[in-house]
C-alpha positions in Angstrom: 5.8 38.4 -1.2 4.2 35.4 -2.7 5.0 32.1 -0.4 6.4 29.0 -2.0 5.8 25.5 -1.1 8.1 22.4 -1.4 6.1 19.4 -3.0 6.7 17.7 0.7 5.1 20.6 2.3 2.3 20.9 -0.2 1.0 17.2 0.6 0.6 18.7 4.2 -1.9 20.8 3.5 -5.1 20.3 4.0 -7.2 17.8 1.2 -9.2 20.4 -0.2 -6.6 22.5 -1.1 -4.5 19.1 -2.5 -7.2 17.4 -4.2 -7.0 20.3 -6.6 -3.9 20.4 -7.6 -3.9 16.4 -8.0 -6.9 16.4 -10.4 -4.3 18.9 -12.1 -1.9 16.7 -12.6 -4.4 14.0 -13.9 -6.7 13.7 -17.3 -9.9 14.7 -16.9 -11.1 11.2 -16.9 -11.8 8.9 -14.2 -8.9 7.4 -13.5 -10.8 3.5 -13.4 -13.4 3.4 -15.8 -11.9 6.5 -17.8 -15.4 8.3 -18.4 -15.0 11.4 -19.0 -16.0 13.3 -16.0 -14.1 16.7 -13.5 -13.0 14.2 -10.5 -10.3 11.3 -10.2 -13.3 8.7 -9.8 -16.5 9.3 -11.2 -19.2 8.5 -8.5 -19.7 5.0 -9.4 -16.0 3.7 -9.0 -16.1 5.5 -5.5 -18.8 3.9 -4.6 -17.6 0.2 -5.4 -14.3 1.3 -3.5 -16.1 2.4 -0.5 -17.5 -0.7 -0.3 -13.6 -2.2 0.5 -11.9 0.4 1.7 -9.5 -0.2 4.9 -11.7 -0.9 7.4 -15.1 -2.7 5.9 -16.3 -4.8 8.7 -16.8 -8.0 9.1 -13.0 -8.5 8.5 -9.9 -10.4 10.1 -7.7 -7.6 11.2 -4.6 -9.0 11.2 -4.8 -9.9 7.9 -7.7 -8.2 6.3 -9.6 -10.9 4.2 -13.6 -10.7 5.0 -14.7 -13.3 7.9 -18.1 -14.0 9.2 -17.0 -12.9 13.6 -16.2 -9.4 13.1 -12.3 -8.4 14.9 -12.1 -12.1 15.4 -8.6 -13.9 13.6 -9.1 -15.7 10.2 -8.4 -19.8 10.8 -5.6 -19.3 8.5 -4.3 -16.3 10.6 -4.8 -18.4 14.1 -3.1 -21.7 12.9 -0.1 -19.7 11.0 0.2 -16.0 13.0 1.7 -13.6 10.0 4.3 -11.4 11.7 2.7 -8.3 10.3 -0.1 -7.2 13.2 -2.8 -5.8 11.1 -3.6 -4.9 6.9 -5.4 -2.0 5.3 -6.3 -1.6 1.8 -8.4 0.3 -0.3 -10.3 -2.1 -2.1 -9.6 -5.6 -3.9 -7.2 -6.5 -6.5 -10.4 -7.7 -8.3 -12.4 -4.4 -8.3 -12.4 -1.1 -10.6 -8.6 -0.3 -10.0 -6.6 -3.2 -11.4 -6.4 -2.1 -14.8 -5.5 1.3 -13.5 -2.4 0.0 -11.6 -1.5 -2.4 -14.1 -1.4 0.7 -16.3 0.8 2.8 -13.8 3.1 -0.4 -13.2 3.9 -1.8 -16.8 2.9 1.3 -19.3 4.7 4.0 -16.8 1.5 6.3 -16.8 3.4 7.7 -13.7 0.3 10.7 -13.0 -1.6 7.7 -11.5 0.3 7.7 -8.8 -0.9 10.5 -7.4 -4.0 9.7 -7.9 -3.5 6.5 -5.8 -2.4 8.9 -2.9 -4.9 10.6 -3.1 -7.5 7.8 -2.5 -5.7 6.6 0.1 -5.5 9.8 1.9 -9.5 9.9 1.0 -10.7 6.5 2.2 -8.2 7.2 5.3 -9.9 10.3 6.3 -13.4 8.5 5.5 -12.5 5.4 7.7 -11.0 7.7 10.3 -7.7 5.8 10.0 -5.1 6.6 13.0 -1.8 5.8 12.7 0.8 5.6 15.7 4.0 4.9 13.8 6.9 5.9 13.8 8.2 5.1 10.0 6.4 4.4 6.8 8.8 2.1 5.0 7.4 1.4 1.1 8.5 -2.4 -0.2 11.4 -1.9 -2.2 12.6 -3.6 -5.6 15.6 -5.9 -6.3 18.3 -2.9 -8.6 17.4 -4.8 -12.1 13.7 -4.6 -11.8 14.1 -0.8 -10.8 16.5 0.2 -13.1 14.4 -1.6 -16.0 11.7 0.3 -14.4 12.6 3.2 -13.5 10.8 4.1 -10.8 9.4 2.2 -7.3 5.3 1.8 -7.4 5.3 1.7 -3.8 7.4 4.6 -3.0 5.7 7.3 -5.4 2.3 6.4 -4.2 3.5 5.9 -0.1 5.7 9.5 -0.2 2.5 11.3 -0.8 -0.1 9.4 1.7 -0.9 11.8 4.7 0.4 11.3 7.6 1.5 13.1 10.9 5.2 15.0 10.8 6.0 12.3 13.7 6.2 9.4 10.9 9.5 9.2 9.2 9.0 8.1 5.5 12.3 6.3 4.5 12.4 4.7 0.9 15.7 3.1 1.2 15.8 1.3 4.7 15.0 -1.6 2.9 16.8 -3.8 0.5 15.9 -6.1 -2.2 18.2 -9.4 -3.8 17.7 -8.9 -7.9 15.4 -11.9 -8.7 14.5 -12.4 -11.9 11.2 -14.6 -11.7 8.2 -12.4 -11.3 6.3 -12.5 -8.2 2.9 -12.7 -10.2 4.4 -16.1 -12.2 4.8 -17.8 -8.8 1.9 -20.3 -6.9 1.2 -19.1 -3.4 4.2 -21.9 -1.9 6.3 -20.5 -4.3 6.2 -17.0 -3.0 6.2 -18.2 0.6 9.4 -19.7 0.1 11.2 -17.9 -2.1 10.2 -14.3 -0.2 11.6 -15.1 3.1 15.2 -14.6 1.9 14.9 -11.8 -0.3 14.8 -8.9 1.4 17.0 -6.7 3.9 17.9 -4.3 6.4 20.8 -1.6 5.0 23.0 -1.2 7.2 22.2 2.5 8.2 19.0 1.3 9.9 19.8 -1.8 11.1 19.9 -0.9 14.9 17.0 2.3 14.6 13.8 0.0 14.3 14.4 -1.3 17.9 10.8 -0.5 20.4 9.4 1.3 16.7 5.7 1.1 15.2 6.4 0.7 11.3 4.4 0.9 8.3 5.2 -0.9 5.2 3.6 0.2 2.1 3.3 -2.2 -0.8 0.8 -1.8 -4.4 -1.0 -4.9 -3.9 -1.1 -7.5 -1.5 -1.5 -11.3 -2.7 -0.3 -14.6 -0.6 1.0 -12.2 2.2 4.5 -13.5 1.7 6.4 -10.1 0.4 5.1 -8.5 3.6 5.4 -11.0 6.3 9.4 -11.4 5.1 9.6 -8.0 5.8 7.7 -8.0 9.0 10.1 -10.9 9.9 13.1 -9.2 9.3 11.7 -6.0 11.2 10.9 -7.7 14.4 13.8 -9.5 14.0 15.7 -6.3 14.2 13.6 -5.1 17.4 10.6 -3.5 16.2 7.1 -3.2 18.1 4.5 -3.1 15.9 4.1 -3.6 11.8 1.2 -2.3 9.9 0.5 -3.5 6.1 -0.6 -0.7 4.4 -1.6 -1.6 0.6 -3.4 0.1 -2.4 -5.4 -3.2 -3.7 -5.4 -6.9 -1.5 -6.4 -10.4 -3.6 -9.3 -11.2 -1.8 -10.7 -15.2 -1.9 -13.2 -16.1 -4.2 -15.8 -16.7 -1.7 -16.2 -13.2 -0.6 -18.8 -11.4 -2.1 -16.9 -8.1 -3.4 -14.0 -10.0 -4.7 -15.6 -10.8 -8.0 
């Protein structure tokens, strides 16, 4: 009898038996600089990625920006503590993937997100990221912006990253107020300001975060605002420990590999 698999259990399996079935699902074309080629990246694209990805040292590690004293606090990080305890990304917002996620965001090209999963899950395994949490919690959208959308970026990428059975992936614990002003048309005060009051808990999980290690996954990372609102609200609500987990980080223009 021939055994069947749930698309949950599926992503559980090992990588070599998923990267297949993702590169299925994909065009044969690499999915940054679209050459034709049989992989997700070609070799080149991977290479500029693992020059970023999650972990590359000298860094600031609560916040993740390059520094010059290696797990050492960035000044901006020391003067104003963000109430997120550490980033990971998988490369910067100016490298070989923006037009890729612009693509999947604004054009729905919706196969990219499992591509984007599947890096993760690949620069994870490369880094040798560990993860003690005990919930992955993806950044959520106000109603308009995913109705007019249709989907959640953060969600479709985050429900496929690999993680261990322990961690809990819940896409609606969080909440969003509609706001119609783009994030990406706001200066960094802007976002600062008008973040800390968008977001909250529902009211199903607003007494299960207490003593709990949480993840929250986001697309891209910019000012830090979005995710220290929600690291905010989640320690204000008891939890221990918040990780920002994020496909591409905006990097400042004096680091080398953010050009």
């Amino acid at each position: 009898m021939r055994e069947t698999w749930t698309w949950a259990q599926y992503t559980q399996r090992p990588m070599h038996l998923f990267t297949p079935f993702v590169e299925f699902l994909l065009p044969t074309l690499c999915m940054a600089c679209e050459q034709v080629q049989t992989k997700l990246l070609c070799a080149n694209c991977l290479a500029k990625i693992t020059l970023n990805m999650l972990n590359r040292p000298p860094h600031c590690p609560t916040c993740g920006i390059p520094i010059a004293t290696p797990e050492s606090p960035c000044f901006s990080c020391v003067e104003h503590r963000p109430a997120y305890d550490e980033t990971f990304y998988i490369d910067s917002y100016a490298g070989v993937l923006q037009t890729t996620l612009h693509a999947y965001k604004y054009q729905r090209r919706l196969a990219c997100a499992a591509g984007f999963s599947y890096l993760w899950n690949h620069c994870a395994a490369k880094a040798t990221l560990q993860s003690s949490a005990d919930y992955l919690l993806p950044v959520p959208l106000g109603v308009r912006k995913l109705t007019k959308r249709g989907f959640n970026q953060s969600w479709e990428i985050a429900k496929h990253i690999q993680l261990p059975k322990t961690v809990r992936k819940i896409p609606n614990a969080l909440g969003r107020i509609d706001d119609e002003t783009s994030q990406a048309q706001r200066n960094r005060e802007m976002r600062k300001e008008m973040a800390q009051d968008l977001f909250y808990l529902n009211t199903d999980w607003s007494e299960r975060f207490k003593n709990q290690r949480i993840i929250v996954f986001d697309d891209v990372m910019t000012t830090g605002a979005t995710m220290n609102a929600i690291a905010s609200l989640l320690k204000n609500h008891g939890a221990k420990h918040v990780s920002a987990w994020v496909v591409l980080r905006t990097l400042p223009k004096s680091d080398p590999f953010a050009i």
